[in-house]
C-alpha positions as CSV (number, residue, x, y, z in Angstrom):
1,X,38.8,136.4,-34.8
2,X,39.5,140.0,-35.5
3,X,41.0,142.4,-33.1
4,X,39.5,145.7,-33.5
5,X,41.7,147.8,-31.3
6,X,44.9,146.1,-32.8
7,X,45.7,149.3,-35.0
8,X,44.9,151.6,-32.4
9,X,47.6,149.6,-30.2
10,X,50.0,150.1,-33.7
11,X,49.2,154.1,-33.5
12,X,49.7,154.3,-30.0
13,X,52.9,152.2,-30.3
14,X,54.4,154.4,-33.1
15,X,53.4,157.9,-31.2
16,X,55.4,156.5,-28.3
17,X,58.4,156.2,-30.3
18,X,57.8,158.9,-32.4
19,X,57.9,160.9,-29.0
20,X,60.8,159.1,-27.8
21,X,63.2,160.0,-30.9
22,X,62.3,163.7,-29.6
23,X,63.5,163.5,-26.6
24,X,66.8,161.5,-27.7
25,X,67.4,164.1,-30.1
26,X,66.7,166.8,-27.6
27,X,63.7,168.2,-29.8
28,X,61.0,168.0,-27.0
29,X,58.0,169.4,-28.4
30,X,56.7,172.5,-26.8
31,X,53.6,173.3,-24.7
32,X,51.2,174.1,-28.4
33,X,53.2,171.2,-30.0
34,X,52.2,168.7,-27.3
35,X,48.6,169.8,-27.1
36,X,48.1,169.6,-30.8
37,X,49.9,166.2,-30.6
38,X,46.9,165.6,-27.9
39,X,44.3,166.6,-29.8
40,X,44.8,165.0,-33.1
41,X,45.7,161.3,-31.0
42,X,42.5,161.0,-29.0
43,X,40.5,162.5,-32.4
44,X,42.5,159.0,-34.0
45,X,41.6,157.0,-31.0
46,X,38.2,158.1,-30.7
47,X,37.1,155.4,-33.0
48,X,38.5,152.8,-31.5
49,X,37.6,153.9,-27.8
50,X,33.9,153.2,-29.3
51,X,34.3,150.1,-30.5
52,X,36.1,148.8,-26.9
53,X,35.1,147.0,-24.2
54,X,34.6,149.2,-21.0
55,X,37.8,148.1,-19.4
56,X,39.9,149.5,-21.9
57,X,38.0,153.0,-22.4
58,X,38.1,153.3,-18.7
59,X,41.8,152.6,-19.0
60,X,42.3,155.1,-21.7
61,X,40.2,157.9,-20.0
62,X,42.7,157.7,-16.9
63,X,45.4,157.2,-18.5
64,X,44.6,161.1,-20.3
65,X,42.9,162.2,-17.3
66,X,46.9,161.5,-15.5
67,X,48.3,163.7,-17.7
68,X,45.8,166.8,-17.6
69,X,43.8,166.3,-20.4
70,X,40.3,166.0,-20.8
71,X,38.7,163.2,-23.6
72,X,35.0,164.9,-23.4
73,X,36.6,168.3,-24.6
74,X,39.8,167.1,-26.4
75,X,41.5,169.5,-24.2
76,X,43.5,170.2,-21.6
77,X,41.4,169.7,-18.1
78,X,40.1,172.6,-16.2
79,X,43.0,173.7,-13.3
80,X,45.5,171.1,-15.6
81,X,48.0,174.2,-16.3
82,X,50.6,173.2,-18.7
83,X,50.7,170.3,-21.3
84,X,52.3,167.4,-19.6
85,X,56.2,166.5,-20.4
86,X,57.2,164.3,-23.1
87,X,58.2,161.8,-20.8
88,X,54.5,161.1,-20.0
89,X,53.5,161.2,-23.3
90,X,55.8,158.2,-24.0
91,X,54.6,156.4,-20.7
92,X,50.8,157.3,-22.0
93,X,51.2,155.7,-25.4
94,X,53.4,152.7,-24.0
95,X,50.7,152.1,-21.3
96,X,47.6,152.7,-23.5
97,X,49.1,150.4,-26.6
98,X,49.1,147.8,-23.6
99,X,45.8,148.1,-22.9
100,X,44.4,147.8,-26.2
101,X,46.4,145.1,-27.3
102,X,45.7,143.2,-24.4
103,X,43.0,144.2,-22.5
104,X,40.1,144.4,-25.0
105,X,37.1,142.5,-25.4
106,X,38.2,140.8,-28.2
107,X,41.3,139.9,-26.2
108,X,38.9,138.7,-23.3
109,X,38.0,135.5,-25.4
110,X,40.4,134.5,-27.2
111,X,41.7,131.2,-27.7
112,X,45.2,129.7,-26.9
113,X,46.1,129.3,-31.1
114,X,45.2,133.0,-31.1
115,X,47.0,134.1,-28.4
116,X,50.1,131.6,-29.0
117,X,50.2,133.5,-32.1
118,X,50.5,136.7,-30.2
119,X,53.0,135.7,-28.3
120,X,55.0,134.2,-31.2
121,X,54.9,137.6,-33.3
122,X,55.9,139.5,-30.1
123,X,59.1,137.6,-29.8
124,X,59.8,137.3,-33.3
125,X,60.2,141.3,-33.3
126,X,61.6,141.2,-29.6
127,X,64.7,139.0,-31.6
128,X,64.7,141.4,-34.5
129,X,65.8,144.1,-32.3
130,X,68.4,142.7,-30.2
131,X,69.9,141.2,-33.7
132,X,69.6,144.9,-34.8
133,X,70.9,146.0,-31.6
134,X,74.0,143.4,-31.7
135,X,75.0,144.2,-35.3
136,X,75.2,147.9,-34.6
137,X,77.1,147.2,-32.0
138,X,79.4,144.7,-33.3
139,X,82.3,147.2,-34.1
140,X,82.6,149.4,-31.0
141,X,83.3,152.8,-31.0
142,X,79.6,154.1,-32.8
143,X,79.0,158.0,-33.4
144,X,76.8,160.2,-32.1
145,X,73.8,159.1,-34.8
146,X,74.6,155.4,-34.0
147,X,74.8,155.7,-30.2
148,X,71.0,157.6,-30.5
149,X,70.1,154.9,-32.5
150,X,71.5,152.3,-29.5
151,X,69.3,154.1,-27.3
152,X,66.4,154.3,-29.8
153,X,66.6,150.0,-29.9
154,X,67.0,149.6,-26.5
155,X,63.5,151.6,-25.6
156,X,62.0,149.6,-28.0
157,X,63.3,146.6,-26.6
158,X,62.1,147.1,-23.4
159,X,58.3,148.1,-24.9
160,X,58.6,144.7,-26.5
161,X,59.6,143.0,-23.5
162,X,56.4,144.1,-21.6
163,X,54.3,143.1,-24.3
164,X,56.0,140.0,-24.3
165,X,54.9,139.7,-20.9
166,X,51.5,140.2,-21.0
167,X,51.0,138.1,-24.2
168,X,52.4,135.0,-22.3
169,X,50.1,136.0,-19.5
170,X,47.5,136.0,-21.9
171,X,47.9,132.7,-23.2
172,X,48.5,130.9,-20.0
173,X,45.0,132.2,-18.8
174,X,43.8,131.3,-22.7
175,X,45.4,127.5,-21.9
176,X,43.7,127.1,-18.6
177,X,40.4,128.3,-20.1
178,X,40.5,125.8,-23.1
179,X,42.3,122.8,-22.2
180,X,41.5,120.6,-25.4
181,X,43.1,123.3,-27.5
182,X,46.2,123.8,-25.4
183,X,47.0,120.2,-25.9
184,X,46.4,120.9,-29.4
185,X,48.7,123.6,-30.0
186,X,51.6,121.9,-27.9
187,X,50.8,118.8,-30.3
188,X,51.1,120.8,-33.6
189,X,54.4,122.7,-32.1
190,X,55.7,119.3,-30.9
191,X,54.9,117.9,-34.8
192,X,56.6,120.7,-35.9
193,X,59.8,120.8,-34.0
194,X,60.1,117.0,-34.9
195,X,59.9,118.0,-38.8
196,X,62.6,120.7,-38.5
197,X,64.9,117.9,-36.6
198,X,64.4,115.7,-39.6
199,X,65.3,118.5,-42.1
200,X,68.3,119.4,-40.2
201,X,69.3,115.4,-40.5
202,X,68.4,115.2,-44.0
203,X,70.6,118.8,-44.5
204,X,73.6,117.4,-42.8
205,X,73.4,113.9,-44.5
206,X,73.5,115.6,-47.7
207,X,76.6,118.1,-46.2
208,X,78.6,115.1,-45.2
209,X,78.1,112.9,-48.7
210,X,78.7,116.5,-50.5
211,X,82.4,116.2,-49.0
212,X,82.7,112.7,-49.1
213,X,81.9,112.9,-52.6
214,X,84.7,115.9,-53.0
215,X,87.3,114.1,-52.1
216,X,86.1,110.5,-54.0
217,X,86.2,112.8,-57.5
218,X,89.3,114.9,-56.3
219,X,91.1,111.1,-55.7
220,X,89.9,109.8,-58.6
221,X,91.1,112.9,-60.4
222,X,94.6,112.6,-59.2
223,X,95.2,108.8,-60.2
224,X,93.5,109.4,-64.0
225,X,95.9,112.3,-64.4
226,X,99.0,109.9,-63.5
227,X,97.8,107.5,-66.1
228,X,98.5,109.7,-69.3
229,X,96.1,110.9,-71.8
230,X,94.0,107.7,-71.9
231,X,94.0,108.2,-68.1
232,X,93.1,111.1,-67.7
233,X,89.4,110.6,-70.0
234,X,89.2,108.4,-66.9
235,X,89.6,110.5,-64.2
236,X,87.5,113.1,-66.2
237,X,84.7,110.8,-66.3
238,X,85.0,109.6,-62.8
239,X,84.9,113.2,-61.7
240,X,81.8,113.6,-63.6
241,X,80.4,111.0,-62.3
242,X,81.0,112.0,-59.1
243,X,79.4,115.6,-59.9
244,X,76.3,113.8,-60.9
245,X,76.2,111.8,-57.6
246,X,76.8,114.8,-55.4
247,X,73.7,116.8,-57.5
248,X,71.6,113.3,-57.0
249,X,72.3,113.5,-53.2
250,X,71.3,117.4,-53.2
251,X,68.3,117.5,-55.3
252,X,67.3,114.3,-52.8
253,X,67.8,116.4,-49.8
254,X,66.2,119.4,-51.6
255,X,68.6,121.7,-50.2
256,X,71.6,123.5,-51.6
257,X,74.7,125.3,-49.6
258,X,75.4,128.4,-50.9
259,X,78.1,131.2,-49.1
260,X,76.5,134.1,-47.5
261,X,78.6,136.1,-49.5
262,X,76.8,134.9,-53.0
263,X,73.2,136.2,-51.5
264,X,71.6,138.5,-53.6
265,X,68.2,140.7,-53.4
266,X,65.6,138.1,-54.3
267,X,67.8,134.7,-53.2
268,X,66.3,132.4,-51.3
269,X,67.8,131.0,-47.9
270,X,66.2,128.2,-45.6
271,X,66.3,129.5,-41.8
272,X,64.4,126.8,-39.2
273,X,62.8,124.9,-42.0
274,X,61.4,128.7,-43.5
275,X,62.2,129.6,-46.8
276,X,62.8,133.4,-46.6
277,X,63.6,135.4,-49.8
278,X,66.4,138.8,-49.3
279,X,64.9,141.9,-49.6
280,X,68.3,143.8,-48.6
281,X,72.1,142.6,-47.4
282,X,74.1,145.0,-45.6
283,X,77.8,144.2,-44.0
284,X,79.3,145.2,-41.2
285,X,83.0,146.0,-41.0
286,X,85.1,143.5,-39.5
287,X,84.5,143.5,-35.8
288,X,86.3,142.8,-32.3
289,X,86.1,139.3,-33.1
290,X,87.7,138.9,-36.7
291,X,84.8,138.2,-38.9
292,X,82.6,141.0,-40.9
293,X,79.0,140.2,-40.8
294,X,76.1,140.3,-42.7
295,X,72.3,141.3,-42.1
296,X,70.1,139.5,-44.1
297,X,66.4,141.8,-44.0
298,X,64.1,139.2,-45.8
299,X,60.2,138.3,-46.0
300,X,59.4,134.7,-44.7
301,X,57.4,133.3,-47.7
302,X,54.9,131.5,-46.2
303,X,53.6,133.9,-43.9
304,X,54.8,137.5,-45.2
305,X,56.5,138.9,-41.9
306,X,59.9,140.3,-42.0
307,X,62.4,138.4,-40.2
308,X,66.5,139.4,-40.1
309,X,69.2,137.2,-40.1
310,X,72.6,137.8,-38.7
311,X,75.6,135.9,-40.0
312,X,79.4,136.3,-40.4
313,X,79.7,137.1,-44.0
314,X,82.5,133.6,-44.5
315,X,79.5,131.6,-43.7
316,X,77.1,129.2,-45.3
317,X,73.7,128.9,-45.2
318,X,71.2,126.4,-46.8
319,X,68.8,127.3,-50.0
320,X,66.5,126.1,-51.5
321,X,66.7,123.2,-54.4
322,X,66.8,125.1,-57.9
């Protein structure tokens, strides 16, 4: 199914940050500013408004009508005086992207695997921004561009966390409508979860033989090198042998370990059974807690969204099997 207000939920959501950054930088738009900003939104929305279920245009309507301006004329409303503050701009746009996100006819039926979906890309960029949010503020003491930025992530945060809200409304009502396919989608999440237990198993099965087999080849090492030159061809061997052993137990587990700090643009990391490939690394100075970190900005291969991952630079991660 198609949603055909989900851009004009997009636009609405990027006019309300776009407004927001104004007032943070204390660049509110004046009086003609705002009413051209007006009139070139609802000309965008107009579309849109057409095409949607008379809930939504209704909410729309009142939501301009609140703020003195008129969607007949595309202009301000007779005895409206003034173009309305910023501040309800922003509440406009937030309130409107709402509506058509959620509140549409297309919305109206749609079904839980659609609406799980929802729900799942909501929080995915919910997590983004807090992960954004906790890596700029990992070091303390952030400038005057950083703290706006703070401020900038935390609005957006909170726009997130009501749209969070009413997707999880939207697929408990979806759920109740269309039993059979709840108990579908709980299956398929419940298969799921089961396969990234496995792979985690299989990943730290192949961890602990990758040690064990370290220190087998770093004994066997030792003892050929005490046994002269004939010993030593021995220890040699045994340590390639082990090298092929510990490759034999990776390529089984198709996994590799690789350190954080080896990650290049265009390497590929396993994250929750995804395989993600690095569009961008940038590292954080060491922090309060000891450890510099590392944000990993990548684009999840199967499904093409862009997901970031925060780790302390020392660490591993898993990869692939070249």
């Amino acid at each position: 199914m198609r949603f055909p207000l989900k851009e004009a939920a997009a636009l609405l959501e990027r006019k309300a940050s776009f407004v927001q950054d104004k007032i943070t930088e204390e660049r509110r738009p004046s009086p003609p500013q705002t009413a051209a900003f007006l009139r070139e939104l609802v000309s965008s929305l107009a579309p849109a408004m057409e095409a949607a279920g008379p809930r939504v245009q209704a909410e729309l309507k009142a939501g301009l009508a609140d703020i003195g301006w008129d969607v007949a004329t595309n202009a301000p409303a007779p005895g409206a005086g003034a173009p309305p503050a910023a501040e309800l701009l922003v509440s406009f746009c937030v309130c409107g992207a709402r509506s058509c996100r959620f509140g549409g006819h297309g919305w109206a039926t749609a079904t839980p695997a659609e609406a799980a979906t929802a729900l799942g890309a909501v929080r995915d960029e919910v997590k983004a921004a807090r992960q954004e949010l906790e890596f700029l503020e990992e070091d303390g003491g952030l400038t005057a561009k950083q703290a706006k930025q703070a401020d900038k992530l935390a609005g957006r945060i909170e726009q997130l966390e009501l749209q969070e809200a009413d997707a999880g409304a939207l697929l408990a009502a979806s759920e109740a409508a269309a039993p059979e396919e709840a108990g579908r989608i709980k299956a398929e999440k419940a298969k799921s979860e089961q396969a990234s237990a496995a792979a985690a198993v299989v990943r730290r099965q192949a961890a602990g033989a990758k040690a064990e087999l370290a220190q087998q080849r770093q004994g066997k090492g030792a003892a050929g090198g005490g046994g002269g030159g004939g010993g030593g061809g021995k220890g040699r061997a045994n340590a390639a042998a082990g090298e092929e052993e510990e490759e034999e137990a990776e390529a089984e587990a198709g996994t590799d370990i690789v350190a954080i700090s080896s990650l290049r643009k265009g390497s590929l990391i396993l994250v929750d059974g995804r395989t993600l490939k690095v569009q961008e690394i940038s590292t954080s100075k060491t922090g309060k807690h000891g450890h510099a970190k590392s944000k990993l900005v990548c684009i999840d291969e199967q499904s093409g969204k862009r997901v970031e991952v925060l780790r302390a630079r020392s660490d591993n991660i898993d990869a692939p099997r070249k």
